[in-house]
C-alpha positions in Angstrom: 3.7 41.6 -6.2 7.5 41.6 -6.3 9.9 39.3 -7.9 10.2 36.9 -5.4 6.8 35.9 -5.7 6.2 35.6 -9.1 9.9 33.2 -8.9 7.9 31.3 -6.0 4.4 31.1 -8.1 6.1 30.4 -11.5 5.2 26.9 -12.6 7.7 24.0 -13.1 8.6 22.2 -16.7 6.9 18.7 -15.0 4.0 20.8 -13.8 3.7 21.9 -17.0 3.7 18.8 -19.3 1.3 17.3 -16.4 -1.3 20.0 -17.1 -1.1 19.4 -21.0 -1.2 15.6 -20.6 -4.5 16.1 -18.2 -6.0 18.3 -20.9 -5.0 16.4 -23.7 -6.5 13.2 -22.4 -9.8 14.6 -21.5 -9.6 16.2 -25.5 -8.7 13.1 -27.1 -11.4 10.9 -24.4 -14.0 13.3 -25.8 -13.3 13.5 -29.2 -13.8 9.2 -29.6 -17.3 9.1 -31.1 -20.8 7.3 -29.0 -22.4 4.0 -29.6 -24.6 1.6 -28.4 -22.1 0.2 -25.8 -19.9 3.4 -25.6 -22.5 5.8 -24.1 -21.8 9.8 -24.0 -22.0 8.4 -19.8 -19.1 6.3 -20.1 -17.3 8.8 -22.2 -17.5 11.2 -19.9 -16.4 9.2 -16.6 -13.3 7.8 -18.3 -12.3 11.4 -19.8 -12.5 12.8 -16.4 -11.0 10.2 -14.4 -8.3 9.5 -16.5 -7.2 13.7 -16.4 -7.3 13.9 -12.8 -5.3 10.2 -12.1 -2.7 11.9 -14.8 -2.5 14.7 -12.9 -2.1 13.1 -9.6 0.6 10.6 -11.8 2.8 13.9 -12.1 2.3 15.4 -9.1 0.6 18.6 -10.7 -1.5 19.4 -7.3 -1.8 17.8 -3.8 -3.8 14.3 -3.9 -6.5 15.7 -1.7 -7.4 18.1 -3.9 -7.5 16.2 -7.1 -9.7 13.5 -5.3 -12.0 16.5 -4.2 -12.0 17.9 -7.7 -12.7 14.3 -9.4 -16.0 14.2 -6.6 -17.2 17.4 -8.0 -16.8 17.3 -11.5 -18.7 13.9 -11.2 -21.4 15.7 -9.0 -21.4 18.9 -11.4 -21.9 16.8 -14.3 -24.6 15.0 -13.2 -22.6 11.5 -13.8 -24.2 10.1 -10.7 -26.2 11.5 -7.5 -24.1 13.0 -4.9 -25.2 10.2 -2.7 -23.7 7.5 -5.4 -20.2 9.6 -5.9 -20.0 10.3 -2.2 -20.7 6.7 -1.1 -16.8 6.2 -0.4 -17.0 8.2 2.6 -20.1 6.0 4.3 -17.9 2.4 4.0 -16.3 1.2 6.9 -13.1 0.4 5.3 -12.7 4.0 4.7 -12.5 4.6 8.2 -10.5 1.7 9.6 -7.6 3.4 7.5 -7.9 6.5 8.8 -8.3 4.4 12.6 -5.0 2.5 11.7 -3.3 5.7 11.2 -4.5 7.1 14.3 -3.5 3.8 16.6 0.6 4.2 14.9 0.4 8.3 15.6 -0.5 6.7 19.7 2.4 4.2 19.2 4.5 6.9 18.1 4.0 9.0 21.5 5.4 5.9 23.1 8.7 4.0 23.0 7.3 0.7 21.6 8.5 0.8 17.5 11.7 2.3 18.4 12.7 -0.4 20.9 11.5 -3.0 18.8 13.5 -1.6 15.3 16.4 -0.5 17.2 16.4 -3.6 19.9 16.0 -6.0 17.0 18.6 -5.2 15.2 21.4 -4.8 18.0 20.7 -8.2 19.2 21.0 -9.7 15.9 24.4 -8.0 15.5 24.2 -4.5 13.5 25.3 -5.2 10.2 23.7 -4.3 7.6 21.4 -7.6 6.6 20.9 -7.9 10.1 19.3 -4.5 10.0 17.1 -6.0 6.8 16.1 -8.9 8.9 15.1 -7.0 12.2 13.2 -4.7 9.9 11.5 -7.9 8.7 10.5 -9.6 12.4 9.6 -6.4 13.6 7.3 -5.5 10.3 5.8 -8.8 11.1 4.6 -8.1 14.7 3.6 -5.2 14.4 2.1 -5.6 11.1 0.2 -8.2 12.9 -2.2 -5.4 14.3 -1.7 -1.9 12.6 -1.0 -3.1 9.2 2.0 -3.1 6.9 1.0 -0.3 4.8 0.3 1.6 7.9 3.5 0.4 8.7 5.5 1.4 6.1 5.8 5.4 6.4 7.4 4.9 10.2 10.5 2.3 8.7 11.5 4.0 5.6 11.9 7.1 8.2 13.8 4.9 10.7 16.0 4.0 7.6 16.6 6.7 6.0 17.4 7.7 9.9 20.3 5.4 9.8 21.8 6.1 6.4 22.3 9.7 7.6 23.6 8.5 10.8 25.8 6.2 9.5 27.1 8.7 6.4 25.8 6.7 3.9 26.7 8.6 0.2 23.3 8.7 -2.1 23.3 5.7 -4.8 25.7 3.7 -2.9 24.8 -0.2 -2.4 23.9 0.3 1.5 21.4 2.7 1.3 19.3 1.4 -1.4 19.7 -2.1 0.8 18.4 -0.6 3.6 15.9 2.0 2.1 14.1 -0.4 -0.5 14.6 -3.1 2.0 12.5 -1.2 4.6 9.7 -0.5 2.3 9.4 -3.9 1.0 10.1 -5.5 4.8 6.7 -3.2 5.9 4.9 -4.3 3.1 5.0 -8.0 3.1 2.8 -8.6 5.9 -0.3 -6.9 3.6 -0.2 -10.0 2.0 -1.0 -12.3 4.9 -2.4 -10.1 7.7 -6.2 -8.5 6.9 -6.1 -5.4 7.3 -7.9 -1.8 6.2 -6.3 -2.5 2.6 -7.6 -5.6 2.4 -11.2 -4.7 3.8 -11.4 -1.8 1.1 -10.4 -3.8 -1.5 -12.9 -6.9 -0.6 -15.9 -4.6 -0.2 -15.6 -3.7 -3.8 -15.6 -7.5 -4.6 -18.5 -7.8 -2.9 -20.4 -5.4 -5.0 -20.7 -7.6 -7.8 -20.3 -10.9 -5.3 -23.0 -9.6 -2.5 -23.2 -13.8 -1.4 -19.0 -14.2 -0.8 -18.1 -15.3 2.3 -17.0 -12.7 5.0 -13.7 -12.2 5.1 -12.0 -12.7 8.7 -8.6 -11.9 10.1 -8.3 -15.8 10.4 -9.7 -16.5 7.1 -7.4 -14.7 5.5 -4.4 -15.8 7.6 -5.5 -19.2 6.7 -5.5 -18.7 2.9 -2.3 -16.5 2.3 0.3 -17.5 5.2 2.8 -19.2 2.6 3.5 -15.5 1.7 5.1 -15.9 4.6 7.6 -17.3 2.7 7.3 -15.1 0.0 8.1 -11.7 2.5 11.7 -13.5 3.3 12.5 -13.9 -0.6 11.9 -10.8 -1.0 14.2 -9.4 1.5 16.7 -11.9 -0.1 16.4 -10.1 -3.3 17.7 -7.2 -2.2 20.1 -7.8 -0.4 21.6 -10.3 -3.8 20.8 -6.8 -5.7 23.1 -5.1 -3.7 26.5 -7.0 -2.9 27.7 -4.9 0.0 31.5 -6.2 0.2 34.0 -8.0 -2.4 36.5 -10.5 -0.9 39.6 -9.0 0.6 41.2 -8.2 3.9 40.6 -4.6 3.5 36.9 -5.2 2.8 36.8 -7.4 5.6 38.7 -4.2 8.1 36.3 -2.1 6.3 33.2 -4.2 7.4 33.9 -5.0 11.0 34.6 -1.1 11.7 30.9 -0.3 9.9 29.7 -3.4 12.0 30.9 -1.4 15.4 29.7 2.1 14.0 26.5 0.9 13.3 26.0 -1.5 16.7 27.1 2.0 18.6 24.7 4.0 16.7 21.9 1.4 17.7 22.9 1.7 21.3 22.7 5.5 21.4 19.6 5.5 20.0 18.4 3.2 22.8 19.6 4.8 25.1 18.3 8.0 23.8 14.5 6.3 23.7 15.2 5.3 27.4 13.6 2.5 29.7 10.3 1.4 29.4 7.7 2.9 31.3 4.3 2.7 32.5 2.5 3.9 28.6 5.1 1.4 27.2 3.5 -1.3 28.7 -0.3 0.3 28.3 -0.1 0.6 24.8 1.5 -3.1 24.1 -1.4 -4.2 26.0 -3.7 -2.2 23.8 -1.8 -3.7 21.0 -2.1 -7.3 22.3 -6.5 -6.3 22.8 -6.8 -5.0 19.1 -4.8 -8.1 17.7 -7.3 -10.3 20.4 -10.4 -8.2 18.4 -9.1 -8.8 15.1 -8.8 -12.6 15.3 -12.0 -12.9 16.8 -13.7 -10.8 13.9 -15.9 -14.0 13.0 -17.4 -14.3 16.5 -17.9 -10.9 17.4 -19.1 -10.0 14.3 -17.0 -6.6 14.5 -15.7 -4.6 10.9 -11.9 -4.2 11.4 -13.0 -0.5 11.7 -14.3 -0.7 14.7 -12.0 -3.0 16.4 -9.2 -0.2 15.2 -10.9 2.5 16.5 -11.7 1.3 19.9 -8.2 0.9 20.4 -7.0 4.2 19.2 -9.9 5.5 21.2 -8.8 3.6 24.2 -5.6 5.4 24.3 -7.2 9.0 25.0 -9.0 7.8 28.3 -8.2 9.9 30.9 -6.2 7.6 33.0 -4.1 6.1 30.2 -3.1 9.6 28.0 -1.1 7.6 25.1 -2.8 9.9 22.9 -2.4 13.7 22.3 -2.9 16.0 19.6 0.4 15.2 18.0 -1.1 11.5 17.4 -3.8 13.1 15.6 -1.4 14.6 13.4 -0.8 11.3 11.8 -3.9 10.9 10.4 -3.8 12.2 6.8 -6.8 13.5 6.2 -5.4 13.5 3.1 -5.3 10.1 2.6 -8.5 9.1 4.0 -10.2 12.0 1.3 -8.3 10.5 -1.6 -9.3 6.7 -0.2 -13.1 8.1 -0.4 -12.8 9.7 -3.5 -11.0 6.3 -5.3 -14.4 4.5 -3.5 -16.4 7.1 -5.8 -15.1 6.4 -8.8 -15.9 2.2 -8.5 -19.3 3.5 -7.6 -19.6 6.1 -10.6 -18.1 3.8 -12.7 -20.7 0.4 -11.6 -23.6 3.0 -12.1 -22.7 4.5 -14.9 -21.7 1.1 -16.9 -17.9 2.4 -17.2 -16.7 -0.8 -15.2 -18.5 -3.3 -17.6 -17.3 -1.8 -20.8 -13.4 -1.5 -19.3 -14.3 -5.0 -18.3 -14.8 -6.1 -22.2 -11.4 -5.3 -23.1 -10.1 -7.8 -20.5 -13.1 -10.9 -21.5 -11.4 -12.2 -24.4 -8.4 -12.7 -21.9 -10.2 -14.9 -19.8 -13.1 -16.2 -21.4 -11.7 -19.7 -22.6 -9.2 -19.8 -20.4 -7.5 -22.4 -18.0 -8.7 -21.6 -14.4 -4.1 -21.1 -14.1 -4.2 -19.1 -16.8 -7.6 -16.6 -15.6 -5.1 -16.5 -12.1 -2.3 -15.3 -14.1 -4.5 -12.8 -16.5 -6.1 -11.2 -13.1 -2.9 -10.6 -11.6 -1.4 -9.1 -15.4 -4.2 -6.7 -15.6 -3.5 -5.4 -12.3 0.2 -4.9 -12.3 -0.4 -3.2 -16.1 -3.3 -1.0 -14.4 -1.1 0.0 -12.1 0.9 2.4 -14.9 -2.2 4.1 -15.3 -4.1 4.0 -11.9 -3.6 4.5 -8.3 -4.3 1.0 -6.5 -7.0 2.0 -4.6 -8.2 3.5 -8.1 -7.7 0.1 -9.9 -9.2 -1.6 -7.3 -12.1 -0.2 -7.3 -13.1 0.2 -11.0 -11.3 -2.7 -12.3 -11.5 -5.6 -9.7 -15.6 -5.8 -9.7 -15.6 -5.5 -13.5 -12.8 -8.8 -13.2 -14.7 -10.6 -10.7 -18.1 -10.4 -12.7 -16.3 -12.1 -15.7 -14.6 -14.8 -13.6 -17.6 -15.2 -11.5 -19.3 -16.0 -14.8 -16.8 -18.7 -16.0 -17.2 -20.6 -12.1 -14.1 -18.9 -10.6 -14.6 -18.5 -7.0 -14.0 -14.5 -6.2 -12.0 -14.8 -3.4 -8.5 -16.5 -5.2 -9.5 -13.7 -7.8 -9.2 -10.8 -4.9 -5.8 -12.1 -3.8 -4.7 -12.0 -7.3 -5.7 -8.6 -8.2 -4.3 -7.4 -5.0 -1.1 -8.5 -5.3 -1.0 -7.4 -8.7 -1.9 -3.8 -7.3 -0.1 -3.3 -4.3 2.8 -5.6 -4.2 4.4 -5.5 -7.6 5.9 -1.7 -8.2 8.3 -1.3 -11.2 8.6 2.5 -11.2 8.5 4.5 -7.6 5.3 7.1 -9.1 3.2 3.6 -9.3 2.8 3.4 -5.2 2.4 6.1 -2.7 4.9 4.6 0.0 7.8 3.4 -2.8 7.6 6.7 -4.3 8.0 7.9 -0.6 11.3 6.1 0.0 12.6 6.9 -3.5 11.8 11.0 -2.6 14.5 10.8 -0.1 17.2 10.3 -2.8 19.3 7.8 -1.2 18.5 5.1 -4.3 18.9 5.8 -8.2 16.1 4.6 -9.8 18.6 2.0 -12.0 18.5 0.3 -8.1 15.3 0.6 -7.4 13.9 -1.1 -11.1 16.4 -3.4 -10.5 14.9 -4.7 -7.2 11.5 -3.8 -7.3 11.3 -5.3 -11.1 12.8 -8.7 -9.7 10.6 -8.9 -6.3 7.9 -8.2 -9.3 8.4 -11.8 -11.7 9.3 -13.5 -8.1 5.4 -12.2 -7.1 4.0 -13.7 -10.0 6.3 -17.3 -10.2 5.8 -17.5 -6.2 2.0 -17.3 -7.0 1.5 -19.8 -9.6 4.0 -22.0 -8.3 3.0 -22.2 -4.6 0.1 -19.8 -4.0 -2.6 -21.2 -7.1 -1.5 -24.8 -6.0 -2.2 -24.2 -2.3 -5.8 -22.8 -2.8 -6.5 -25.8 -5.2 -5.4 -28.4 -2.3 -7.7 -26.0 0.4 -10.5 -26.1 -1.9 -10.6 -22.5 -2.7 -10.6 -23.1 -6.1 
């Protein structure tokens, strides 16, 4: 083995302290002695989960294979069956992620999200919070069918796309406008659009709620659209975070000529994507079906799965040909592994009693409570969870052990599962606390003094916005 390879193996000073903080959690886990309530069972589970999320915190391997590892070390251990730790993989909600991902990769072999971004934000006049509101309309269409997490990956690119183009330096007020801007534009519509997030997340309710209602594209519409509202604030944080010009005639020169740069940019790029053809059309129609499917859910009876998947599927019939193997390639497997293996650990945790006692530390929160104040506990111990736990992880171990409390004091789940969810996936201090902020901070275009700023404001704007407007509006529908 020659130098070079032993310089290419040699681990890294983060890799490192990642490694010791894994080991040392599982140590100190272990050490704690047993009881009645704090069985060698629960030990265990905790100690092992909480070294592998650490580990996946600092980035010590690939996600995929920590989620495999935390599947076999429950397995090896004899935590839980196989069946029980592997049950992740047999939910629908599972797959309706990995169906979602496949639908964008077909959208992607066409030229439907570029002339939307790029189309959008010429017309409303290529500056730069024009470019913030087209990324907006545009999330919310399309978030409409595919999802705004599964939305999410394709606009930071496009952004980051433009920064280059348009010479952006690194730090500099327009590119953390545009780069946080795209992430949180993609995001908003998870809040009032069901999709395979949403699903996951509500079949873990349902393991401690097995009577709640079903949960339909409409349904859900119907119960969040003032976060509606909430999507535009946010995009009106950032761009008050990040004052692109001072008052002056040279600012104002300075502007207009970045106005033109950026309009011509736009235009090259459209011309670059060319007209619309024949597949164009095809796979908007296959857009307008899916979003036909998913707002008929209650009458057809269909998971959002399925309805997903027969549109992805649609596009590989021989006489449309939307989709090719390079589609497939935006299906991380990844992902969908790590989704499966998060699935595990609520079921490990529910059979093993882990959930329960983790639950206990959070009763004397909301036993006692106002039904307000429960609202504004649920969301707390999500956002806080989030430092520790992947969302899908906190979702799954922490929002059944919740929702059994609550449903004890006469809280209807379903206001509890839009708390918790917006606690876990819409309220992102540090960029290591989210998969797709931490993606858009990787590309170095933002200093993370800009992205607390933003992200820490959108954050106590999430939690005023719901008690202010959000609690009050389920109370008048009768939700709670």
């Amino acid at each position: 083995m020659n130098n070079g390879t032993l310089e290419k193996n040699k681990i890294s000073r983060k890799e490192m302290t990642g490694w010791i903080v894994a080991v040392a959690l599982f140590v100190v886990v272990m050490l704690i002695p047993v009881g009645e309530v704090f069985t060698q069972q629960i030990k265990l589970s905790i100690a092992l989960t909480a070294a592998i999320m650490s580990g996946f915190a600092f980035e010590i391997l690939p996600s995929v294979i920590l989620g495999l590892m935390l599947l076999v070390l429950y397995i090896v251990t004899n935590l839980a069956p196989a069946g029980t730790v592997l049950s992740g993989f047999t939910n629908p909600n599972v797959w309706a992620a990995a169906a979602a991902m496949l639908l964008v990769g077909c959208m992607d072999q066409t030229r439907v999200l570029k002339k939307a971004c790029y189309g959008c934000m010429r017309k409303l006049g290529g500056s730069y919070r024009a470019i913030v509101i087209s990324m907006s309309l545009v999330a919310i269409v399309l978030g409409a069918v595919i999802g705004g997490a599964n939305l999410a990956a394709p606009m930071i690119v496009i952004a980051y796309a433009l920064c280059v183009a348009m010479g952006l330096e690194p730090g500099s007020n327009e590119a953390a406008l545009l780069m946080i801007s795209s992430y949180v534009a993609a995001n908003a519509p998870t809040s009032y659009f069901y999709s395979s997030l949403q699903a996951m997340g509500y079949s873990a309710l349902q393991t401690v709620t097995p009577d709640a209602p079903v949960l339909t594209y409409g349904t859900y519409l119907y119960h969040n659209w003032p976060m509606i509202i909430f999507g535009f604030i946010t995009i009106a944080i950032c761009i008050l975070c990040f004052p692109l010009h001072k008052k002056g005639k040279k600012d104002k020169t300075a502007k207009e000529q970045e106005k033109v740069a950026t309009k011509q940019y736009l235009s090259d790029e459209l011309n670059k994507a060319g007209k619309m053809g024949a597949k164009d059309y095809v796979m908007i129609v296959i857009l307008v079906l899916v979003l036909i499917g998913l707002l008929t859910m209650d009458k057809t009876k269909l998971n959002i799965a399925w309805i997903l998947m027969l549109g992805a599927l649609i596009c590989y019939l021989p006489f449309i040909r939307i989709g090719n193997p390079n589609a497939l390639k935006a299906v991380k497997w990844s992902v969908f592994i790590f989704m499966g293996a998060t699935m595990g650990i609520g079921a490990v945790f529910s059979a093993v009693g882990t959930s329960d006692f983790l639950a206990g530390f959070a009763e004397p929160l909301l036993t006692g409570a106002s039904q307000n104040v429960c609202m504004f506990f649920v969301w707390l111990i999500a956002t806080i969870a989030n430092f520790f736990l992947t969302p899908l992880a906190s979702i799954n171990t922490l929002l059944p052990a919740i929702a059994n409390i609550t449903n004890g004091l006469g809280i209807n789940s379903t206001p509890v599962f839009y708390m918790f969810m917006q606690g876990a996936t819409n309220t992102c201090v540090l960029p290591y606390e989210i998969a797709m902020p931490m993606l858009m901070f990787s590309y170095g275009l933002c200093s993370l003094k800009q992205f607390v700023k933003a992200m820490g404001l959108i954050t106590i704007a999430n939690i005023v916005f719901l008690m202010v407007v959000m609690v009050p509006y389920w109370n008048f529908i009768g939700l709670l």
